[in-house]
Gaussian input, Z-matrix of N, CA and C with variables (Angstrom, degrees):
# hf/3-21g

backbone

0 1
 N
 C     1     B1
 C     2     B2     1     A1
 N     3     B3     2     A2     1     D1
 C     4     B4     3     A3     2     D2
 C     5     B5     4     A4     3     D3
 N     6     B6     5     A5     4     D4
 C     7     B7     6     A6     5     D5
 C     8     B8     7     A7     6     D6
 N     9     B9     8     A8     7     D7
 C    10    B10     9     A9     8     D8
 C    11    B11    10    A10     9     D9
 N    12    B12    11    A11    10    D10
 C    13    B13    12    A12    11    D11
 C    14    B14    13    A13    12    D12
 N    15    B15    14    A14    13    D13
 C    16    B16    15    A15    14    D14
 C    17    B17    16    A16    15    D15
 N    18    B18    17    A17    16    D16
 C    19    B19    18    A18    17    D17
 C    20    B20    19    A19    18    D18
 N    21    B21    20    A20    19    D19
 C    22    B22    21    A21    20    D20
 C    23    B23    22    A22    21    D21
 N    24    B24    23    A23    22    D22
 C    25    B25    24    A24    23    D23
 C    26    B26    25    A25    24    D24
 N    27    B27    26    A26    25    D25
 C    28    B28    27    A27    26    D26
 C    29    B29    28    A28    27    D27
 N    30    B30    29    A29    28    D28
 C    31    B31    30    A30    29    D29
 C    32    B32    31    A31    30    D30
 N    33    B33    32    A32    31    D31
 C    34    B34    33    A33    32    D32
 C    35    B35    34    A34    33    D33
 N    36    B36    35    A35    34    D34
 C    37    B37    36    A36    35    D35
 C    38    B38    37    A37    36    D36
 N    39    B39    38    A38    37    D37
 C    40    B40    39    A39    38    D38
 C    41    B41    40    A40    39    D39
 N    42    B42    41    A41    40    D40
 C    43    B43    42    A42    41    D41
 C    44    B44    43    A43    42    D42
 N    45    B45    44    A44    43    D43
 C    46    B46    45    A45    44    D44
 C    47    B47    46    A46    45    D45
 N    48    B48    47    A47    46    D46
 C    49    B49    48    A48    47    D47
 C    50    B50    49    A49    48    D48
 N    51    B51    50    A50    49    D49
 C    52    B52    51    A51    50    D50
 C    53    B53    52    A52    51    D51
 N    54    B54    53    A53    52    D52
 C    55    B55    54    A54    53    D53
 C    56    B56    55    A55    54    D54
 N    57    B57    56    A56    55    D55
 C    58    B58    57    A57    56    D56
 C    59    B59    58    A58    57    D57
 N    60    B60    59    A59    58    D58
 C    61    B61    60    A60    59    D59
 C    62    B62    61    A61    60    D60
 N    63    B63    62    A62    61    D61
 C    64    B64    63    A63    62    D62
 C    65    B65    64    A64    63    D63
 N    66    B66    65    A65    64    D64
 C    67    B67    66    A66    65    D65
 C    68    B68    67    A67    66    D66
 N    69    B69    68    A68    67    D67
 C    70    B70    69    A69    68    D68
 C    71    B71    70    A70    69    D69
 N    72    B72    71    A71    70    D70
 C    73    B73    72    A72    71    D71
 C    74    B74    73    A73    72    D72
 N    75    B75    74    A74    73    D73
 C    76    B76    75    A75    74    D74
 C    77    B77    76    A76    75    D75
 N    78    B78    77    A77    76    D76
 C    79    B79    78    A78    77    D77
 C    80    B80    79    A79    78    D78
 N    81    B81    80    A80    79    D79
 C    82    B82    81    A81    80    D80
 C    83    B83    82    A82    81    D81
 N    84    B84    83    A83    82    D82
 C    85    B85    84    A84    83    D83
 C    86    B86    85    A85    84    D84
 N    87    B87    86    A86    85    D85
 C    88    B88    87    A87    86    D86
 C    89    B89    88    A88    87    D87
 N    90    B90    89    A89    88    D88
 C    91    B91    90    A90    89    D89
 C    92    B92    91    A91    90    D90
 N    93    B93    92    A92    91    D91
 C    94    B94    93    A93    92    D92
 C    95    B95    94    A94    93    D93
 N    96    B96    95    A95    94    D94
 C    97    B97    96    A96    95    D95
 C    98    B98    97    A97    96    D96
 N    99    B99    98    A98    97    D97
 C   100   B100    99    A99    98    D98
 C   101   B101   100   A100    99    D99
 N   102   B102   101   A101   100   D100
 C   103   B103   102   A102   101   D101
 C   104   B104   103   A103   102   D102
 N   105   B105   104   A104   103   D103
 C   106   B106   105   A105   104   D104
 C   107   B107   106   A106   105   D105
 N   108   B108   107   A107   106   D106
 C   109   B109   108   A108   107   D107
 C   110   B110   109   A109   108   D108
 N   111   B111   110   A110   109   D109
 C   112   B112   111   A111   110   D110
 C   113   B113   112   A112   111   D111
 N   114   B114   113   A113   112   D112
 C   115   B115   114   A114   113   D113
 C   116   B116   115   A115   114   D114
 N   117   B117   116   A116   115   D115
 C   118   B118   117   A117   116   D116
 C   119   B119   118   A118   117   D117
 N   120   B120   119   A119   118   D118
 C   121   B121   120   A120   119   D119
 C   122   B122   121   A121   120   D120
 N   123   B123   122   A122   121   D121
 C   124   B124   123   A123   122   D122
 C   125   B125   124   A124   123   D123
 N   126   B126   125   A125   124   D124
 C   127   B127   126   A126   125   D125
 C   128   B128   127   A127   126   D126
 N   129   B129   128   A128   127   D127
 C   130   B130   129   A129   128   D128
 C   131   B131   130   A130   129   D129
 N   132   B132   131   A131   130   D130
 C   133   B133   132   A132   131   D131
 C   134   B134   133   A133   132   D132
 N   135   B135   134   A134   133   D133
 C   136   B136   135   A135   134   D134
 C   137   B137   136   A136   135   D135
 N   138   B138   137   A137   136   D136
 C   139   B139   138   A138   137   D137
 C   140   B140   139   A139   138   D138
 N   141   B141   140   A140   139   D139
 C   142   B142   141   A141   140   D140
 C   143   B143   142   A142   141   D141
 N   144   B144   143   A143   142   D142
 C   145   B145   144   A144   143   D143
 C   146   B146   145   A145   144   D144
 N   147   B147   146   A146   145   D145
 C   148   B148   147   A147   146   D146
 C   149   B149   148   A148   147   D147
 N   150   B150   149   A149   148   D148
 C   151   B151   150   A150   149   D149
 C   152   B152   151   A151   150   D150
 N   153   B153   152   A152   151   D151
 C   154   B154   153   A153   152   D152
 C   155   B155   154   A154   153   D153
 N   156   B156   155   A155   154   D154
 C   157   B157   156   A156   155   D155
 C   158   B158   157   A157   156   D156
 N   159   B159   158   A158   157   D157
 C   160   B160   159   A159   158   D158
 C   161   B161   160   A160   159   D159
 N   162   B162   161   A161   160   D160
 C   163   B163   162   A162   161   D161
 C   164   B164   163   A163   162   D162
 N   165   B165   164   A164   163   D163
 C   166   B166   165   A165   164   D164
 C   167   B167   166   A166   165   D165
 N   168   B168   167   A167   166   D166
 C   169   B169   168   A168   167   D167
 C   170   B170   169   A169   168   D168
 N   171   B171   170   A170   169   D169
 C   172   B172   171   A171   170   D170
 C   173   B173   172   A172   171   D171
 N   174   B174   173   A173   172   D172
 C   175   B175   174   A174   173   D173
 C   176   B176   175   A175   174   D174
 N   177   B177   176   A176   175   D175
 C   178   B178   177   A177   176   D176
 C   179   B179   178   A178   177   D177
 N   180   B180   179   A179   178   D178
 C   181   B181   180   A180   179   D179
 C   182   B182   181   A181   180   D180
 N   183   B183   182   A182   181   D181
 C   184   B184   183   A183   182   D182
 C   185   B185   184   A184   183   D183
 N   186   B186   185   A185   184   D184
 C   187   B187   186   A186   185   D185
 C   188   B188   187   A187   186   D186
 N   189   B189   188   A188   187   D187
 C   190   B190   189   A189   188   D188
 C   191   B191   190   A190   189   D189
 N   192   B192   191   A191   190   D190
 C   193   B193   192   A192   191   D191
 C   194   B194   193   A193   192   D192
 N   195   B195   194   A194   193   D193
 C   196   B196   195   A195   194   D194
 C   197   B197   196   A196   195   D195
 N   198   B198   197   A197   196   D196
 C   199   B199   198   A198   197   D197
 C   200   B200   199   A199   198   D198
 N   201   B201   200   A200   199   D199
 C   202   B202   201   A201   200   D200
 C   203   B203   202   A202   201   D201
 N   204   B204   203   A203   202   D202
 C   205   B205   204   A204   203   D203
 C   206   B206   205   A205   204   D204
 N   207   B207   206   A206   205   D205
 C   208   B208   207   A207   206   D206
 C   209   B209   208   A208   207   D207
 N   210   B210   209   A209   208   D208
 C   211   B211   210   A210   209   D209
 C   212   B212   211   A211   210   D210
 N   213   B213   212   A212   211   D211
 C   214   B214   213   A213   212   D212
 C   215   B215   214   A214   213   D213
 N   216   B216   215   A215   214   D214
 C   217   B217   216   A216   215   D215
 C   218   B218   217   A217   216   D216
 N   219   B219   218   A218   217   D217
 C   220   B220   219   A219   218   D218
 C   221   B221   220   A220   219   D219
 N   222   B222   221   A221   220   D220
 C   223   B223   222   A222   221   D221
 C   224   B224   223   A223   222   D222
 N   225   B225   224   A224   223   D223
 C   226   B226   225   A225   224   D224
 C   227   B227   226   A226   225   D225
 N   228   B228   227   A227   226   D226
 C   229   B229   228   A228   227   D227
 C   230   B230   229   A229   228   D228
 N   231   B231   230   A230   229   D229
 C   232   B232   231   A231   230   D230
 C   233   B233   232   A232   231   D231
 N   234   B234   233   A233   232   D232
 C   235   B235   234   A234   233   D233
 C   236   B236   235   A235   234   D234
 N   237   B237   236   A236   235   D235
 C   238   B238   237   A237   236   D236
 C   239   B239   238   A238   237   D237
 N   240   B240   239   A239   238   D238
 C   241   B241   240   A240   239   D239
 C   242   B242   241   A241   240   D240
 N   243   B243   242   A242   241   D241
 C   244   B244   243   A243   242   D242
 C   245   B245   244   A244   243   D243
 N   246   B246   245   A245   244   D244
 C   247   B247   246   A246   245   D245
 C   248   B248   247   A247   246   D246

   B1=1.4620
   B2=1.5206
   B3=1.2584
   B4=1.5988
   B5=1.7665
   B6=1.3283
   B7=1.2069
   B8=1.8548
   B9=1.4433
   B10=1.3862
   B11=1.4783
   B12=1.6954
   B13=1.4657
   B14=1.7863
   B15=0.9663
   B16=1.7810
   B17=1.8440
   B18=1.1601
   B19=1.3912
   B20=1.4435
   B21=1.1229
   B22=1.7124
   B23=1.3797
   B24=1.2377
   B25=1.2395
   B26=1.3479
   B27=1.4053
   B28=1.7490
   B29=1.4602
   B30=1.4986
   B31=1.1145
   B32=1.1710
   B33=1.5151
   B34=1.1176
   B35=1.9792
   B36=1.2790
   B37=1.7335
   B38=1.3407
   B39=1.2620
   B40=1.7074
   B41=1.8499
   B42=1.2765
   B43=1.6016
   B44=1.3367
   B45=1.3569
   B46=1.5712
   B47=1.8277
   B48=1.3307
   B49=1.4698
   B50=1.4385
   B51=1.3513
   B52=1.0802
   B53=1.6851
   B54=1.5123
   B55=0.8941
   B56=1.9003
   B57=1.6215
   B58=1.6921
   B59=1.6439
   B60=1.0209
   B61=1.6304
   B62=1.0003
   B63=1.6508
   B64=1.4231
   B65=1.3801
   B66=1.5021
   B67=1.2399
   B68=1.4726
   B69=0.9964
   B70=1.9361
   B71=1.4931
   B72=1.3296
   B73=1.5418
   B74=1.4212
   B75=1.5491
   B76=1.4164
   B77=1.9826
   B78=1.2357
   B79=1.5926
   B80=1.4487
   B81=1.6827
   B82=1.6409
   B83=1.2634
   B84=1.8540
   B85=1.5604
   B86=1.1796
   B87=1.3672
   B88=1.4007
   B89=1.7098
   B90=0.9515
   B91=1.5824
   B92=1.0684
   B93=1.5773
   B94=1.5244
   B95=1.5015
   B96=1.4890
   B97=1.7034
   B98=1.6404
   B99=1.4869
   B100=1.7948
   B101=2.2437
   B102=1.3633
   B103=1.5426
   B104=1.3924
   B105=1.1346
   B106=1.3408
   B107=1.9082
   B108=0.8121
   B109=1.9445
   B110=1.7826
   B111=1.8341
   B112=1.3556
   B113=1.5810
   B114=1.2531
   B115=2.0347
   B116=1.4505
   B117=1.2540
   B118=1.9073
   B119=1.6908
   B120=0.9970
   B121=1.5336
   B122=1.2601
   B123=1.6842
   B124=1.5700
   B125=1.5395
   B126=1.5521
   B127=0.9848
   B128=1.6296
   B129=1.6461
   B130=1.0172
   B131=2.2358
   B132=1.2231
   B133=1.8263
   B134=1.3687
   B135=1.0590
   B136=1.5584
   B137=1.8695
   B138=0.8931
   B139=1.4391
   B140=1.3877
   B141=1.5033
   B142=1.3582
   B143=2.4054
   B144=1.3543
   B145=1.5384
   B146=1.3735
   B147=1.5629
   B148=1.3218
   B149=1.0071
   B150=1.8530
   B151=0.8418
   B152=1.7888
   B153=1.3074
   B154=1.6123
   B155=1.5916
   B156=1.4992
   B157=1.4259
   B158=1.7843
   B159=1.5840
   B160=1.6990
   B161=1.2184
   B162=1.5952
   B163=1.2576
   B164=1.4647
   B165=0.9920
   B166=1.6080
   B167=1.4256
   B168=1.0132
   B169=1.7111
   B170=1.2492
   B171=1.3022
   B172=1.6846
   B173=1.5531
   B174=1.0409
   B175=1.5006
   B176=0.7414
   B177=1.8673
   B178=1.9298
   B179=1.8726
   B180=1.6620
   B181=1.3656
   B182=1.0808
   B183=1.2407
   B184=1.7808
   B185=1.2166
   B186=1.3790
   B187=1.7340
   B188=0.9115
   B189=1.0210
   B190=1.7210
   B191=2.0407
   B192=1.0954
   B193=1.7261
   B194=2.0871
   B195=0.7593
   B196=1.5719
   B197=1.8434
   B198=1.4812
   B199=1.2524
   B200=2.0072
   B201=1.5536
   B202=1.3922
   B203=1.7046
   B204=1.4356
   B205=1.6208
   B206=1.4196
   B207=1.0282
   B208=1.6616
   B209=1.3867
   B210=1.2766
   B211=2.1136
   B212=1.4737
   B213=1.3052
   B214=1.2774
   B215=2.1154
   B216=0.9788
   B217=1.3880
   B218=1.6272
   B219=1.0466
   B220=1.5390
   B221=1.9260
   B222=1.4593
   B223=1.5378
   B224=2.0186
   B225=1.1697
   B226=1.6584
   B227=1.6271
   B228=1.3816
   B229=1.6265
   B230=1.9738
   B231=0.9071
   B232=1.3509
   B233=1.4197
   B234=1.4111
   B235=1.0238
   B236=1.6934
   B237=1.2609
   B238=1.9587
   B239=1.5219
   B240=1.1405
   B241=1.6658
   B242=1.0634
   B243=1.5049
   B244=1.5590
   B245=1.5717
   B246=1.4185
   B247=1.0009
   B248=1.6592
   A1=109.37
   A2=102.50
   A3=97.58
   A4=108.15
   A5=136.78
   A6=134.92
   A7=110.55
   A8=112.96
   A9=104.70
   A10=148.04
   A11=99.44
   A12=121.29
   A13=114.47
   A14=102.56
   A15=102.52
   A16=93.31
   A17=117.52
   A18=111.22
   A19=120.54
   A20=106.85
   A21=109.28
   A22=83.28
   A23=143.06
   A24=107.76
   A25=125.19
   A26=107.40
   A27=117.13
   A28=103.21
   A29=127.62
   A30=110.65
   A31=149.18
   A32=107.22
   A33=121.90
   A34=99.41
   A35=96.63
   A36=87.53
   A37=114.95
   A38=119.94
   A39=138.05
   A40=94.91
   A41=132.39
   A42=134.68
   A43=103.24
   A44=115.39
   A45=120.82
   A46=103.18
   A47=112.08
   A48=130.85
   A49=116.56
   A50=131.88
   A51=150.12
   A52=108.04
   A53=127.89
   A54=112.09
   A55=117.51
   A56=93.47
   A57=99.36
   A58=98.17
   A59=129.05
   A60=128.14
   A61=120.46
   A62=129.21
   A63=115.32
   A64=109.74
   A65=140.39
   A66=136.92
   A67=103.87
   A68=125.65
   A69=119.68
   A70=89.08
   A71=142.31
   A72=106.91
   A73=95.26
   A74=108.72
   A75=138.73
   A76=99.23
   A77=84.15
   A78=95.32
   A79=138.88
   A80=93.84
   A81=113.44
   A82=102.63
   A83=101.83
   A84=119.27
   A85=126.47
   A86=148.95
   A87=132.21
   A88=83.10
   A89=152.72
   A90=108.70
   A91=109.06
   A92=143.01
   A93=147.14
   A94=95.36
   A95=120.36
   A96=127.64
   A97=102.97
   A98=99.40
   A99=128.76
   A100=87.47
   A101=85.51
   A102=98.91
   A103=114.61
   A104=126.83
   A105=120.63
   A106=104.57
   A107=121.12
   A108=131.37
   A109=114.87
   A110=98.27
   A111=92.95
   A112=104.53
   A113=90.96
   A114=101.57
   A115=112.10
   A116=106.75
   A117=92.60
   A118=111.69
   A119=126.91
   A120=131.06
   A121=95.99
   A122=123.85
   A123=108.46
   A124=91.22
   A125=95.23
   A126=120.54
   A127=125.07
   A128=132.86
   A129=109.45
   A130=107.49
   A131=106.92
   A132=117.22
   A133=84.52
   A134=143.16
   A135=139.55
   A136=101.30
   A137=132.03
   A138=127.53
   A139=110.78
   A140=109.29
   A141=125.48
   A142=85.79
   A143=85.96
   A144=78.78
   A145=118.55
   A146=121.05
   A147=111.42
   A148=167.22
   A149=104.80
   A150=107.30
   A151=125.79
   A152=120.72
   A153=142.01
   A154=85.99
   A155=123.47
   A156=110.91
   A157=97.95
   A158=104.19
   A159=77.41
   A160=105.47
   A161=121.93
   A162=118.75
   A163=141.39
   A164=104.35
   A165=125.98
   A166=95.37
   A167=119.56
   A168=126.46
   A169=122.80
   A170=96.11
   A171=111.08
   A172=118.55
   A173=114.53
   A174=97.22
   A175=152.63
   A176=97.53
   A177=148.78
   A178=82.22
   A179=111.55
   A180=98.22
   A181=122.52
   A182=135.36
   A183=134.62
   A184=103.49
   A185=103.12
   A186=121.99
   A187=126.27
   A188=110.57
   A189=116.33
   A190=105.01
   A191=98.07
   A192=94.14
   A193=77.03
   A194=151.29
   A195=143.04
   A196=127.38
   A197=89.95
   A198=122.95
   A199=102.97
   A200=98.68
   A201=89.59
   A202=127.94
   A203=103.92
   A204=109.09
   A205=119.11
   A206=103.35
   A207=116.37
   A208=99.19
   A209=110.08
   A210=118.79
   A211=95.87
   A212=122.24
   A213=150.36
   A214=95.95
   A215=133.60
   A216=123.97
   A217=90.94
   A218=125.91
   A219=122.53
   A220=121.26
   A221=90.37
   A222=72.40
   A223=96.26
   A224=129.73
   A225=126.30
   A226=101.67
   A227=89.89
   A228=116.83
   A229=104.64
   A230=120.94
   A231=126.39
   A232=116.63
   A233=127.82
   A234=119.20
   A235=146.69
   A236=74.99
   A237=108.69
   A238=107.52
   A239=97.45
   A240=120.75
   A241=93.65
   A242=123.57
   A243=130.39
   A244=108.14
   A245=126.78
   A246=156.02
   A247=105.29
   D1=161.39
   D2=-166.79
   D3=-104.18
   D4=161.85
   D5=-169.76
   D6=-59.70
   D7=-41.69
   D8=165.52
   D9=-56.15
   D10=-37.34
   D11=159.10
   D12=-64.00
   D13=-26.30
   D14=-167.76
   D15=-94.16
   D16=-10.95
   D17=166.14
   D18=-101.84
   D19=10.50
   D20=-176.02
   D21=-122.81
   D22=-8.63
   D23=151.95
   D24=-129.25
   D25=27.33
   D26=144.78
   D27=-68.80
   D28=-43.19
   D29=176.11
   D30=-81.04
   D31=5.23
   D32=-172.51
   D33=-106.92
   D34=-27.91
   D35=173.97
   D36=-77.97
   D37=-34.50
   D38=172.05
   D39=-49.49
   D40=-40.64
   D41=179.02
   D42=-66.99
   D43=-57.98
   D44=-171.36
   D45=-52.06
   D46=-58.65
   D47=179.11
   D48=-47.17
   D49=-18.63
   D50=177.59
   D51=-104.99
   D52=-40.65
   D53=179.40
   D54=-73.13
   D55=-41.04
   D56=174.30
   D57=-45.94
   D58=-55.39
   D59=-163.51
   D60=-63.54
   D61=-39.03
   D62=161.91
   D63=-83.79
   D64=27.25
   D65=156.48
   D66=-92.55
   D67=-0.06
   D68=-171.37
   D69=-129.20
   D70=11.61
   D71=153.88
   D72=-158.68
   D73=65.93
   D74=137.43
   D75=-58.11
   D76=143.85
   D77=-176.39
   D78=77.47
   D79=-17.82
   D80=-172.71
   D81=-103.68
   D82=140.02
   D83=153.79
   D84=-23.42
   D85=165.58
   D86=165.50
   D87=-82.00
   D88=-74.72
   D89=-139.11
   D90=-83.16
   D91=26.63
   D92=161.87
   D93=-81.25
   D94=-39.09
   D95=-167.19
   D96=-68.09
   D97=-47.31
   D98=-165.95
   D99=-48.13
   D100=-59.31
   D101=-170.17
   D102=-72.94
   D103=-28.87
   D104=179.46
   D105=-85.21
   D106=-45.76
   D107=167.63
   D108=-46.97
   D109=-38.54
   D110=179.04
   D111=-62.12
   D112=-61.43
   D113=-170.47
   D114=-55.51
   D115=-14.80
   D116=155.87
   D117=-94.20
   D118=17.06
   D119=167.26
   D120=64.26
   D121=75.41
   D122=153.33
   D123=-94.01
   D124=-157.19
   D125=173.41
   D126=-94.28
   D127=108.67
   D128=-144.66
   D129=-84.27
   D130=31.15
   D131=159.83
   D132=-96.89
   D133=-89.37
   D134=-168.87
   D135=-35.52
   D136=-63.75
   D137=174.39
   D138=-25.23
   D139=-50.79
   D140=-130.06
   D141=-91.44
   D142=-30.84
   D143=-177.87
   D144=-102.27
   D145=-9.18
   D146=134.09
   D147=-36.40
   D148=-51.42
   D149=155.91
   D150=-106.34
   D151=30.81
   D152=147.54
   D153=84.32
   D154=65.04
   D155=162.60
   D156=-151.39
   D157=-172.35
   D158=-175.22
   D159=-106.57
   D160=-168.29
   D161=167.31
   D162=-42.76
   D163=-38.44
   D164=-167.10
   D165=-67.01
   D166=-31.12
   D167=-164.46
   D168=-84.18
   D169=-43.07
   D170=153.46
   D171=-66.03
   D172=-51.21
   D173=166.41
   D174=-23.03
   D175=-60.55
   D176=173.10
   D177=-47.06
   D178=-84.10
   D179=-167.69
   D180=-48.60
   D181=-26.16
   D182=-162.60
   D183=-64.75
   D184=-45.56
   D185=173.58
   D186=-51.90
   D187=-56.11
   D188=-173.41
   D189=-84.70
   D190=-11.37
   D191=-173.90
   D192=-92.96
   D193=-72.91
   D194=173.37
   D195=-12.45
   D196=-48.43
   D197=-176.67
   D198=-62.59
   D199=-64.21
   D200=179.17
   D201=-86.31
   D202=-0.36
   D203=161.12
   D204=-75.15
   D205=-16.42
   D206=-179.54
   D207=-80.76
   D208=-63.45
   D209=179.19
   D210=-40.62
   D211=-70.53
   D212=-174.53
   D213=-36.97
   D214=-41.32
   D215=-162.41
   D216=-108.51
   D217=-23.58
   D218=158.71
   D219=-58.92
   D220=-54.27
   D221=-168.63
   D222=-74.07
   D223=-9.15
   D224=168.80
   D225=-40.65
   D226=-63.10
   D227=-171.83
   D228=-47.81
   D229=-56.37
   D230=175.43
   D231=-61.63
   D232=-54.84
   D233=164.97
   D234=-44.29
   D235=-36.54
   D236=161.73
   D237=-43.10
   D238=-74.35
   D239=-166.62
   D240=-30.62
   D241=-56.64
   D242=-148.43
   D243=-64.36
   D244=-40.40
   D245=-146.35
   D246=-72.47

């Protein structure tokens, strides 16, 4: 395939990929959207213009939603022990 064809339809799947995504977090907060978009593995610049905020912000949430699943499987882990 030639370099022009393979960009007309990166861009046309990159449309589809964007439209599925604001069909699945209709109704949601941006950082319910932020969080539900990460865990389908976009891209968080594509995140970031989906849901109309910038990058950095998406990040911030990715982070911090990471941050407390991690806390979150620790204190599992501790409680266990006790048991």
């Amino acid at each position: 395939m030639d370099e022009e064809l393979i960009a007309r339809i990166d861009k046309k799947l990159d449309a589809i990929v964007r439209l599925l995504a604001v069909g699945q977090i209709g109704g949601k907060n941006k950082t319910e959207a932020i969080m539900m978009l990460g865990a389908l593995g976009l891209d968080p610049n594509i995140i970031a213009e989906i849901v109309d905020t910038t990058t950095g912000t998406v990040h911030a949430r990715l982070s911090e939603a990471r941050k407390r699943k991690a806390k979150g499987k620790k204190a599992i882990k501790k409680v266990e022990s006790y048991e």
